[in-house]
Structures are given as structure tokens and as C-alpha cells.
ROFI-334960 format. One record per residue (C-alpha): x, y, z; residue in three letters; chain. Coordinates in steps of 0.05 Angstrom, whole numbers. Layout:
% residues N
PT       c1       c2       c3   residu   chaine
PT        X        Y        Z      ALA        A
...
% end
This chain:
% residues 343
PT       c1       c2       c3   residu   chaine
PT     2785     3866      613      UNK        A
PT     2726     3887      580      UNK        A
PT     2737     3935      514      UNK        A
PT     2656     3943      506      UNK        A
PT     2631     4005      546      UNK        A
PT     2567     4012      515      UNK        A
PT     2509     3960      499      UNK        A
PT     2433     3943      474      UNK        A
PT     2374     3934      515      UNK        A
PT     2303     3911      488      UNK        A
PT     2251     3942      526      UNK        A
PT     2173     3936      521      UNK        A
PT     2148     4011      483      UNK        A
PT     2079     3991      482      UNK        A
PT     2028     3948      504      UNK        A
PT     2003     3908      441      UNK        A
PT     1929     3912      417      UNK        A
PT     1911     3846      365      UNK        A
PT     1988     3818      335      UNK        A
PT     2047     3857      364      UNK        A
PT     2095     3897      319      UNK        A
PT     2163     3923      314      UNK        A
PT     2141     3987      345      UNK        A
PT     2120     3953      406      UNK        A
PT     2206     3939      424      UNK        A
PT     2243     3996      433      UNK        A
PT     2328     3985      430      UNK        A
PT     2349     4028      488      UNK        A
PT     2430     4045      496      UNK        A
PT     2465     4044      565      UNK        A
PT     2527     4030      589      UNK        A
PT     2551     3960      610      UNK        A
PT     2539     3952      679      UNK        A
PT     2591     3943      735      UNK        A
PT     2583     3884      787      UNK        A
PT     2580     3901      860      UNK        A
PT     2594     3863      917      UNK        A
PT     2568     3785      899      UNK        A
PT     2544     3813      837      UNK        A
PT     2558     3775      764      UNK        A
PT     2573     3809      699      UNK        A
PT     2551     3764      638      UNK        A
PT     2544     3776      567      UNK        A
PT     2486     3740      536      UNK        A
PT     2504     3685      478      UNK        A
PT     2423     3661      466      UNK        A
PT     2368     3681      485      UNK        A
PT     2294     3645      482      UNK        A
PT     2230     3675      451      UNK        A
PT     2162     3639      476      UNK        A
PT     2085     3646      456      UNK        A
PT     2067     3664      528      UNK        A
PT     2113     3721      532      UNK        A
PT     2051     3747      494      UNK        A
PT     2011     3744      550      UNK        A
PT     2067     3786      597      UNK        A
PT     2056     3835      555      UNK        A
PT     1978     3861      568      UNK        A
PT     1972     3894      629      UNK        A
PT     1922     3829      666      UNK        A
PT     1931     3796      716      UNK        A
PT     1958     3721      705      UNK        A
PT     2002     3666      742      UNK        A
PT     2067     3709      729      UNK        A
PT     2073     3794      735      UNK        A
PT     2060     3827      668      UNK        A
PT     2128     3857      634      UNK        A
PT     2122     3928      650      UNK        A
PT     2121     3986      597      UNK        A
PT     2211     4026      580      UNK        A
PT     2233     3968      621      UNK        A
PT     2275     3911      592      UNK        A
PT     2230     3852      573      UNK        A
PT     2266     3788      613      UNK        A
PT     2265     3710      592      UNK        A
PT     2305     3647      582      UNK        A
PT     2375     3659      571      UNK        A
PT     2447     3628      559      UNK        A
PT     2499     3667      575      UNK        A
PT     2578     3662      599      UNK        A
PT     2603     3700      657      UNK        A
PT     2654     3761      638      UNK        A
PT     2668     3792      706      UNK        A
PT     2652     3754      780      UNK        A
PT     2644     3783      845      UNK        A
PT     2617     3721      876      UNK        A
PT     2653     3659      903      UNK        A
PT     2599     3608      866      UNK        A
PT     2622     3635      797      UNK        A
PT     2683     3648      754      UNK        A
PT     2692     3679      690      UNK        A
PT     2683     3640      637      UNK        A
PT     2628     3602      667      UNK        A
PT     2568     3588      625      UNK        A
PT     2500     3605      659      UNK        A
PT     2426     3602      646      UNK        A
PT     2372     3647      685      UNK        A
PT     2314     3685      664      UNK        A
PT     2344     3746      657      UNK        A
PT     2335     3818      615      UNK        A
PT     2349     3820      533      UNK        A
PT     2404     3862      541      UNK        A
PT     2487     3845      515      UNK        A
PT     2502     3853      584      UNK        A
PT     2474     3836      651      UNK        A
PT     2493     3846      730      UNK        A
PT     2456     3792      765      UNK        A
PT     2460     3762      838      UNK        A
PT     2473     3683      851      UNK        A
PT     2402     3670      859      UNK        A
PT     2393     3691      787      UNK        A
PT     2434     3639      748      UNK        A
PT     2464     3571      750      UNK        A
PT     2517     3554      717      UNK        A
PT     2508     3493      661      UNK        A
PT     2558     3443      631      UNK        A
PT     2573     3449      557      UNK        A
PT     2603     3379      557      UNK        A
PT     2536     3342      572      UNK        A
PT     2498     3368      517      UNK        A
PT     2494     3437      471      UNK        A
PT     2484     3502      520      UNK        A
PT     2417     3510      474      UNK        A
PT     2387     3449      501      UNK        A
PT     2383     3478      564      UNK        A
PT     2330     3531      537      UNK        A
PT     2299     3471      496      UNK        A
PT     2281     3405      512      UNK        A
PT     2333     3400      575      UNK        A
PT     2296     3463      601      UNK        A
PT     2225     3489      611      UNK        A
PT     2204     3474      539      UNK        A
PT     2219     3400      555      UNK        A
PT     2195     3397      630      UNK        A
PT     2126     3431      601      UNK        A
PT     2125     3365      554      UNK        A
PT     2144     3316      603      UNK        A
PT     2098     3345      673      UNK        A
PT     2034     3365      631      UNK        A
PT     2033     3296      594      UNK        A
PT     2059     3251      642      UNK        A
PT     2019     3291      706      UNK        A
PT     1952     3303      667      UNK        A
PT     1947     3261      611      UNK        A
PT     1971     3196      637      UNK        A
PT     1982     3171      569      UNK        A
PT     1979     3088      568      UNK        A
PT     2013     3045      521      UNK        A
PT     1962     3024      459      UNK        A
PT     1921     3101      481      UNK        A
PT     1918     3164      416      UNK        A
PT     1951     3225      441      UNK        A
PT     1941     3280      396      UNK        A
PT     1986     3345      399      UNK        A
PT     1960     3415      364      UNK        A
PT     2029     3453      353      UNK        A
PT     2067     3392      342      UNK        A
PT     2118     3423      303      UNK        A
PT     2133     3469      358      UNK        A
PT     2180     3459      412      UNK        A
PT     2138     3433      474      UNK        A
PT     2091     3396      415      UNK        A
PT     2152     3355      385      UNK        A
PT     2172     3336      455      UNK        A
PT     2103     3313      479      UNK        A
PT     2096     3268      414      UNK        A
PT     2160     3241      427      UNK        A
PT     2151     3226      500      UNK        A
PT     2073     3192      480      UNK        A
PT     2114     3140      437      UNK        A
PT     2164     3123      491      UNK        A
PT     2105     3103      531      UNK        A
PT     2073     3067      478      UNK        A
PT     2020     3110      458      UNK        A
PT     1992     3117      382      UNK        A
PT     2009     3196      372      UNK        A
PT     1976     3252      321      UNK        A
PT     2008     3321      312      UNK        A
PT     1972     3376      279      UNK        A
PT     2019     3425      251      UNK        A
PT     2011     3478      185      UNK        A
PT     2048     3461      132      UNK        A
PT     2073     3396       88      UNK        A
PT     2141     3401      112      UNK        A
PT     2119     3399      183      UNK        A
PT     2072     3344      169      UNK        A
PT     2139     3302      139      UNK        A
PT     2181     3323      206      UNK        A
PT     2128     3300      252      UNK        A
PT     2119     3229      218      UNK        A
PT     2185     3213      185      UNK        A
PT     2241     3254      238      UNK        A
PT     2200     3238      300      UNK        A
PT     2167     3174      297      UNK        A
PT     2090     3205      302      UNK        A
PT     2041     3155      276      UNK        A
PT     2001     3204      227      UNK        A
PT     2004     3288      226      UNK        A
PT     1944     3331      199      UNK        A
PT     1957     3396      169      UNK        A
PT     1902     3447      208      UNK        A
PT     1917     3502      150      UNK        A
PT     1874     3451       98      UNK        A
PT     1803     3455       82      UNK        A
PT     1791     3385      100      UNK        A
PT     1830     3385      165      UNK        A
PT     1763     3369      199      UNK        A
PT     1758     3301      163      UNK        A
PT     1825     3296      156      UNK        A
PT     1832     3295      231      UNK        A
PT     1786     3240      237      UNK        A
PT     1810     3192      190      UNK        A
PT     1881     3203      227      UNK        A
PT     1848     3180      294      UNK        A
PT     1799     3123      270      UNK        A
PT     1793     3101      356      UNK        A
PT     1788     3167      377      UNK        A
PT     1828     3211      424      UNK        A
PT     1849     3197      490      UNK        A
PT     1890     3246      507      UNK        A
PT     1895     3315      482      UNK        A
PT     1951     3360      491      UNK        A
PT     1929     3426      474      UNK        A
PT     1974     3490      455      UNK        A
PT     1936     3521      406      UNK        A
PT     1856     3530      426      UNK        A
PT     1812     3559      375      UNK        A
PT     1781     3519      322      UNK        A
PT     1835     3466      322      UNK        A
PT     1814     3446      385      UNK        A
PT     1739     3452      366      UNK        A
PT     1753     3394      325      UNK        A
PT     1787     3354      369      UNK        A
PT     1738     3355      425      UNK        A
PT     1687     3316      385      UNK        A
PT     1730     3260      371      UNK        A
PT     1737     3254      449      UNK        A
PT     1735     3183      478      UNK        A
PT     1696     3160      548      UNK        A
PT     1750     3190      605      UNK        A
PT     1798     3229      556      UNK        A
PT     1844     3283      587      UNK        A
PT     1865     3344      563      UNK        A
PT     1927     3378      590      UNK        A
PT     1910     3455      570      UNK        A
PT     1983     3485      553      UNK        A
PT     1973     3541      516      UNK        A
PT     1923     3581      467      UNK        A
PT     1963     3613      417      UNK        A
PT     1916     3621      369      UNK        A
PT     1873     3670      410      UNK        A
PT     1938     3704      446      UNK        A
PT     1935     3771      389      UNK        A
PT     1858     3767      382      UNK        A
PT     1826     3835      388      UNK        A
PT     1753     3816      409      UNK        A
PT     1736     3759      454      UNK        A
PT     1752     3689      434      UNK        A
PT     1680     3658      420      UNK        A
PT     1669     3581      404      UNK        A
PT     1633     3522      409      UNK        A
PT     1621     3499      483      UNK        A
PT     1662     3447      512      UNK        A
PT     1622     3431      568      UNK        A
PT     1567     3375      532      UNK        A
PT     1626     3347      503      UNK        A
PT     1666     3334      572      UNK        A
PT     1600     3318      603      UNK        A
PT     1579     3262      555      UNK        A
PT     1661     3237      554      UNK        A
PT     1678     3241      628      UNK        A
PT     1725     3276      606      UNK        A
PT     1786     3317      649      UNK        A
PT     1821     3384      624      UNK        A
PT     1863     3412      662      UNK        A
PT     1906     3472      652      UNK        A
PT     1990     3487      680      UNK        A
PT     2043     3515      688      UNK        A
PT     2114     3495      684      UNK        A
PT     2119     3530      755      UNK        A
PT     2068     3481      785      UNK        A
PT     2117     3432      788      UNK        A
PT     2184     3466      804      UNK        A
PT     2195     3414      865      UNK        A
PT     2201     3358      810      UNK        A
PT     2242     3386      762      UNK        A
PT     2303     3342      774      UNK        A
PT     2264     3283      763      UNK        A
PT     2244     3315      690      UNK        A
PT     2307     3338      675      UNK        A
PT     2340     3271      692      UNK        A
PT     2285     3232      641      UNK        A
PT     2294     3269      593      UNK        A
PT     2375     3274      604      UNK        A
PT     2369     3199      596      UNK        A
PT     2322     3192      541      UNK        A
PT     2363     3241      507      UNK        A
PT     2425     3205      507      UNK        A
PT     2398     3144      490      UNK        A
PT     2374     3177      424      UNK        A
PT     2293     3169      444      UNK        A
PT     2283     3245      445      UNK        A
PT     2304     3288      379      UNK        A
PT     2307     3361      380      UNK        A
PT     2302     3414      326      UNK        A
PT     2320     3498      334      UNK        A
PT     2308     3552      295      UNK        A
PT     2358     3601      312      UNK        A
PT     2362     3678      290      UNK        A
PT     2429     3710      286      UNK        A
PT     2445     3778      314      UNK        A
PT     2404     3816      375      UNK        A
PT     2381     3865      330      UNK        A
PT     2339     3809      301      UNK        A
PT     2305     3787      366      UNK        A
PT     2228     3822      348      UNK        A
PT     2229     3777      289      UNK        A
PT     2244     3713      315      UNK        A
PT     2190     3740      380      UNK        A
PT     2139     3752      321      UNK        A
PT     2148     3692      275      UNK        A
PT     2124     3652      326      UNK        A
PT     2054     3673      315      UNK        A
PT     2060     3665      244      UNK        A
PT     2088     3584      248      UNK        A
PT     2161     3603      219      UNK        A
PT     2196     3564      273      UNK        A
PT     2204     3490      274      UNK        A
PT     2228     3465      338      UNK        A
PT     2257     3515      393      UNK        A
PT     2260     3592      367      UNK        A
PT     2325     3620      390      UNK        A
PT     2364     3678      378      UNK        A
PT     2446     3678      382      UNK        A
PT     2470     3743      408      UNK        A
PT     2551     3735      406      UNK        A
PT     2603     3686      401      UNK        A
PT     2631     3672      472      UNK        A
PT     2697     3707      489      UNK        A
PT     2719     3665      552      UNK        A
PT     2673     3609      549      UNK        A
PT     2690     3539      526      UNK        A
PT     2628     3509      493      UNK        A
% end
């Protein structure tokens, strides 16, 4: 039986203007909800923080509906099931679904599916078993076609999607650069994960830096950073390079527009192909991702790394240190131990 009547909710207080605060969450009480007919009761043990939750959070229109303002911001989350009304789950259960930050959820069937601790660590499953690792494996494999001998070079290497795409380019037998932000990072990349060289974008001779790391030039260019990073990168494009276009953190809490140099001469001269995605583009093909990089997994090809934050309270911090590079690997928060769950 459940002893907890009351519980936490994150909600969105404002919408951010330039790097969101602490003031832009607001911790709203309620009581833990009651499952109705089909409904499931589960109590959250992680939850996932990501760069384009960012995005969700200006009131634009995008590929996904913007969170909305004193309602409970949702994402990627592990949980185990406390109470069932449905016949397709038990208590006990461990489930992922993208679901509210709150302790406590009701959610329907469609909502969550439950995952098997025994395979591999529930937190994989909001890592590189889950959309961190399908981004790495569909915007590489789909768009940048990496062939064995080729440079792939990643901007947020360090990161979570970054570490995976690296790792991925060397299983096909690509040369791989990371650009990352500090020394430690740099050492990860190269000695942990097998990349060829790493750059450190943070250094005053990144620019040259960058191009002694990639004496043949790029060939493929997995981009989740933008900004001047990629300014650099685009002139050490080779004839028929492609650029998967993942992300642009580094304009996501800019105030004013984000002016650069102009890609287009550079893709002109090049032949060049960027393209930007989704994770969601290819949700018909996500068994075949999952089951690589199951398999690649197990057979030790793929490492993983995960920041994790301890207590909800915490969850704006780990949500803002990922504009400020304090995560290496997956940033994850761990809400509670689980009370019926086996993991």
C-alpha cells in the first residue's frame, strides 16, 4: 500500500529569455494521484535532462509542441510501477515513457513500456539503448554514410549522442575527431573511446588546432553544437562531405539572433549535403537501432558514461549544467530507490 500521500511536481514558471534560471521551475505540491480504470500508478526512479528541452521551452513553433507555462515539464523517464489497473502491467514492473517530472505519475498503456533490468542497467534505456543512442546511430548512419578510411568529426563529443557517434564512426572504420571543452574530455574521447585525435574548442588555437587534427579533411560532420565551432569546421570540408545537423546548443540561450559566417559558398564549392533530424523521423526503424546497438553493446564496441544528480530537488541543476559542459556522458537525475522493483 502506498504510505506517501503527498508529492513534487516540476512545472515550467516562466518562459526563459538568454540562459534559463532556477526561477524559471517552480516545485508545485499535489497529492499522489489515484489510477482509474486501465490507468498505472508509477513512481519515477530517473529521469533525463536534454539540450532540446531548451527549445520546448520558448513559445515557437518547432517539430514537437512547446512545454506550456504552471504545467509539469515532461521527458525521458525510468520508473517502476506501484499500483496497476491494467492487464499489460504489474507492480513492480519497471517502465520507461516520456512522462511529467513529478514522484508520482497516472499514465495509460500507451504511455510506457515496460524494460528488462537483466539485459542491461534501466539507465541505458535513457542513454545509448534509447533516443540518445538511436540519434547517434540514424543521423550518422542515415546522413553521413560514414566509409571505412573517411574523418568524421563530432562537436559535443563528450556529450551523450557525441560519444556514441564517435564510437559508432570507428566500428565502421572511419578516422574520428571530437571537439569537446576541457583536457579531461579531450583524454576520455582519445584514451576511453578509441577517437583518433580530440580538439579542445575552449583554446585560443582551436582553429589551428582543428586542422592539424584532420590533416585530409572532413568528410563527415556531425554537428550538435553550431556557432563558431562549426564555422571552423566548414572550411576544412572535403568534395561531397555531409553534415548530419543534430543540434545547436550553443545558440539555444542566445538573446539576439545567431549571426555567422555563410555556409552556402562553402557547400557550393564542396558539393557538400547537410541535413538536419529528428530522432522522430525514424521511429519505424527503431528496432533495427536498438538491436545494433544492443549487440555492439554486449560485445564491448560501444562504452557509455552518465552523470547522474541525486535527489529531485536537484533536477534544475543537472537541466542547467548542460549548457555550461558539466556533464560527461548522459546527464541523469535519480529520484528514489525502487520499493518493489528488482533492478
Amino acid at each position: 500500500m502506498m504510505t506517501q500521500s503527498k508529492q513534487q511536481k516540476i512545472t515550467l514558471a516562466n518562459r526563459p529569455k538568454g540562459m534559463p534560471t532556477k526561477e524559471d521551475f517552480k516545485f508545485v505540491e499535489s497529492d499522489v494521484p489515484t489510477p482509474n480504470g486501465n490507468e498505472i500508478l508509477v513512481r519515477t526512479l530517473y529521469l533525463s535532462v536534454d539540450p532540446y528541452m531548451r527549445g520546448r521551452m520558448q513559445d515557437t513553433k518547432s517539430y514537437i509542441a512547446p512545454f506550456e507555462l504552471n504545467k509539469p515539464i515532461t521527458g525521458g523517464v525510468v520508473a517502476e510501477v506501484v499500483e496497476s489497473k491494467s492487464n499489460s502491467f504489474k507492480k513492480g514492473d519497471v517502465v520507461i515513457g516520456n512522462i511529467e517530472w513529478a514522484e508520482y505519475t497516472v499514465v495509460t498503456e500507451k504511455e510506457i513500456r515496460v524494460i528488462d533490468p537483466k539485459v542491461a542497467p534501466v539507465t541505458t534505456h535513457l542513454g545509448i539503448l534509447g533516443m540518445t543512442g538511436l540519434t547517434a546511430y540514424f543521423g550518422l548512419l542515415d546522413i553521413g554514410k560514414p566509409q571505412e578510411g573517411e574523418t568524421v568529426v563530432v562537436s559535443g563529443a563528450a556529450g551523450a549522442v557525441g560519444s556514441a557517434v564517435g564510437q559508432i564512426a570507428k566500428i565502421k572504420g572511419a578516422k574520428v575527431v571530437g571537439i569537446a571543452g576541457s583536457e579531461e574530455k579531450l583524454e576520455y574521447l582519445t584514451k576511453e573511446l578509441g577517437f583518433d585525435g580530440a580538439v579542445n574548442y575552449k583554446k585560443d588555437s582551436f582553429v589551428d588546432d582543428l586542422k592539424n587534427a584532420v590533416p585530409d579533411g572532413v568528410d563527415v560532420y556531425f554537428d550538435n553544437v553550431g556557432g563558431e565551432v562549426t564555422d571552423a569546421v566548414f572550411k576544412l570540408l572535403n568534395t561531397n562531405a555531409r553534415i548530419p545537423l543534430c543540434g545547436a546548443i550553443s545558440s539555444y540561450n542566445a538573446e539576439g539572433k545567431d549571426v555567422g559566417p555563410r555556409l552556402q559558398s562553402y557547400m557550393i564549392k564542396t558539393s557538400a549535403t547537410m541535413k538536419g533530424f529528428t530522432v522522430g523521423n525514424y521511429a519505424s526503424r527503431f528496432k533495427e537501432g536498438a538491436t545494433d546497438l544492443g549487440k555492439w553493446l554486449q560485445e564491448g564496441k560501444l562504452k557509455y558514461e552518465e552523470t547522474i544528480i541525486e535527489g529531485f530537488e536537484n533536477t534544475p541543476d543537472a537541466f542547467l549544467g548542460l549548457f555550461k559542459g558539466t556533464n560527461l556522458g548522459k546527464q541523469l537525475v535519480k529520484v528514489a530507490e525502487p520499493m518493489f522493483a528488482q533492478l
